[in-house]
C-alpha positions as CSV (number, residue, x, y, z in Angstrom):
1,X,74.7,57.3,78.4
2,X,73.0,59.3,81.1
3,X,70.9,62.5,80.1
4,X,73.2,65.0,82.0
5,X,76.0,63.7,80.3
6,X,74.8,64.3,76.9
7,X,74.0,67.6,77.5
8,X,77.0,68.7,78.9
9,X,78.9,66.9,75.6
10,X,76.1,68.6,73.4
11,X,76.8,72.2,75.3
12,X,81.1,71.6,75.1
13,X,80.3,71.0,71.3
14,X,78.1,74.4,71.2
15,X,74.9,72.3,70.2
16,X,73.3,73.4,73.3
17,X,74.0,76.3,75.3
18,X,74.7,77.6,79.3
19,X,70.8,78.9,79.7
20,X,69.6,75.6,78.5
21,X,71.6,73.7,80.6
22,X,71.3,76.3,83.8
23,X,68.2,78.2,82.9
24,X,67.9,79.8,86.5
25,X,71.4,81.2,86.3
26,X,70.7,82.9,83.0
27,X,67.7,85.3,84.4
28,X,67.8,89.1,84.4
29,X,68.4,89.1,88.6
30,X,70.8,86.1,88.2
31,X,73.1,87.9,85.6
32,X,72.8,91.3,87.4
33,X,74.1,89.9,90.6
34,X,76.5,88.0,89.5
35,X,77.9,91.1,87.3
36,X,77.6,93.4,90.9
37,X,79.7,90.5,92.5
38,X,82.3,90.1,90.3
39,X,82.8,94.0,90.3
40,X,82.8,94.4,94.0
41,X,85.4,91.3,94.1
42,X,87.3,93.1,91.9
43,X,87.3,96.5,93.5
44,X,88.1,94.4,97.0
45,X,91.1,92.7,95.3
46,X,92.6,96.1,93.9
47,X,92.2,98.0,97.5
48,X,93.7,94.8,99.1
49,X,96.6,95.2,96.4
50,X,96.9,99.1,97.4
51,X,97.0,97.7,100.9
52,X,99.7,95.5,100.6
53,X,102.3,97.9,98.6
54,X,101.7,100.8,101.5
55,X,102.4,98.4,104.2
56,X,105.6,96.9,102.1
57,X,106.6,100.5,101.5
58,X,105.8,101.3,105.3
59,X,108.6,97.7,106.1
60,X,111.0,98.7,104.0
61,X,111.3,102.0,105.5
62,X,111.5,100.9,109.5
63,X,113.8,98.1,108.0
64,X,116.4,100.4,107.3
65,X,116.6,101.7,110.7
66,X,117.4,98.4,111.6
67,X,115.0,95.7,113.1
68,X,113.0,96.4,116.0
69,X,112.6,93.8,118.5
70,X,110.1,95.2,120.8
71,X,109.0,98.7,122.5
72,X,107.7,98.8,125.4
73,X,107.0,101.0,127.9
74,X,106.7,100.4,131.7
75,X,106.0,101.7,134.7
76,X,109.3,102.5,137.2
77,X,108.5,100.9,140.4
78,X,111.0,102.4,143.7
79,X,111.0,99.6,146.1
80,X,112.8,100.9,148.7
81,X,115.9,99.1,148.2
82,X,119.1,101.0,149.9
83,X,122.1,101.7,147.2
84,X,124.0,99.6,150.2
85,X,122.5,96.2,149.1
86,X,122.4,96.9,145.3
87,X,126.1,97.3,145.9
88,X,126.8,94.5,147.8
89,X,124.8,92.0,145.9
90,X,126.9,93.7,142.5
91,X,130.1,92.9,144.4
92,X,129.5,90.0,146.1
93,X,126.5,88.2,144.8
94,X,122.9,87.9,147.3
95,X,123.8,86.4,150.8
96,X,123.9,82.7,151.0
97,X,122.1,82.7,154.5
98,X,119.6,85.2,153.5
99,X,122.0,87.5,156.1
100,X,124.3,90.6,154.8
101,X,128.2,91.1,156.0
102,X,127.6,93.7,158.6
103,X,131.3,94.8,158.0
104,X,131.1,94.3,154.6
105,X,127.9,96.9,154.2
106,X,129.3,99.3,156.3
107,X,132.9,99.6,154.1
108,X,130.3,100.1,151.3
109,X,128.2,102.9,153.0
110,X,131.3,104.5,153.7
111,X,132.8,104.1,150.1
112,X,129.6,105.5,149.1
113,X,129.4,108.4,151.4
114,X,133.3,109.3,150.5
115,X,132.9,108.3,146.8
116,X,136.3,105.7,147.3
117,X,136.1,101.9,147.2
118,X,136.0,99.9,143.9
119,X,132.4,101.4,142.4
């Protein structure tokens, strides 16, 4: 049976032990740092813990207003566009030609200007 073997069935049956086996790992500095580690990992695991239960706390309470899809905020742009053709595209859909009724934009400029017509 090869050496390592035997020693690590001679260390599971307590005949010999970890620093034999792993002598470098069982120094001063080696046993120091691994001690600092594990406490620091520790420490790191309970803040991430802390973490975790504000920002479920912080869910639950926007989920009971309801879900929020998106906010966003953008910038109005005017382009110029007479209430005329807004109204005309609303009622009749965007010119087929690329050309606007001329009778049927000025009934809505005068609806507008009267406050009648269907809008």
């Amino acid at each position: 049976m090869p050496r390592f073997i035997n020693k690590n069935i001679a260390s599971l049956n307590g005949i010999i032990s970890g620093s034999d086996l792993y002598p470098a790992l069982y120094s001063d500095k080696s046993v120091q740092f691994f001690s600092t580690l594990s406490d620091k990992l520790v420490t790191m695991t309970e803040s991430l813990k802390l973490q975790f239960d504000r920002l479920r706390v912080e869910a639950l309470a926007r989920s009971a207003n309801g879900p929020v899809l998106a906010s966003v905020i953008a910038p109005s742009f005017n382009f110029g566009v007479k209430g005329e053709y807004i109204q005309y595209i609303n009622l009749y859909g965007p010119p087929a030609d690329g050309k606007f009724d001329p009778v049927l934009l000025e009934q809505i400029r005068q609806d507008l200007l009267t406050g009648g017509g269907p809008f």
